[in-house]
N, C-alpha and C positions, 0 to 999 in steps of 0.2 A: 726249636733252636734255629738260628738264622746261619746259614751257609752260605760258602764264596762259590763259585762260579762254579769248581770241582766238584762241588756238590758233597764235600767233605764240612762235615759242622765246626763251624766258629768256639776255641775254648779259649778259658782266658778273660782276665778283665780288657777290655777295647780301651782303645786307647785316648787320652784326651786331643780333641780338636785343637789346630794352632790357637785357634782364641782361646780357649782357656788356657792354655799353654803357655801363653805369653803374659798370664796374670801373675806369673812369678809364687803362687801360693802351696802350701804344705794341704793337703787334705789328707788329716784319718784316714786310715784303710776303710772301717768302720762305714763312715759316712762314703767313702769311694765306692767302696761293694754296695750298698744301698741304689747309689747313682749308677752303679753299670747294670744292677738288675734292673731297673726302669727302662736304661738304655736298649738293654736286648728284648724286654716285655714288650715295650713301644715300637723296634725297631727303627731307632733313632741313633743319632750318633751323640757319643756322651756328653758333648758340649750343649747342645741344645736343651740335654733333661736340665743342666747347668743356668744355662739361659733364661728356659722358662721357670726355673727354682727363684732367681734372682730375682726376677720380673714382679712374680705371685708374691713375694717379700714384701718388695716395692712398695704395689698397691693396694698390700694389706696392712703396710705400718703406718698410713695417715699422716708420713712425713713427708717432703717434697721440698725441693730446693728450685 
């Protein structure tokens, strides 16, 4: 479990990053808790697991503009 500085453990879903934040969108708890278990697995912050989700999407659908 990743701990702050007190050395008390982190509970809780983490919060989303301003970037994602600012995408204005609804997420599933469902899909949310999925993405913050990666988040604290990886030791990442939630926007990035978000990031690289979108990314691997990207350029795995063979579309591109």
């Amino acid at each position: 479990m990743a701990q702050d500085s007190t050395g008390a453990v982190k509970r809780g879903r983490p919060p989303i990053g301003p970037d994602a934040a600012d995408m204005h969108l609804r997420v599933p708890a469902v899909i949310y808790d999925r993405i913050a278990v990666e988040a604290i697995r990886k030791d990442l912050p939630v926007n990035e697991i978000v990031r690289r989700a979108l990314q691997a999407h990207i350029d795995n659908s063979g579309t591109t503009k």
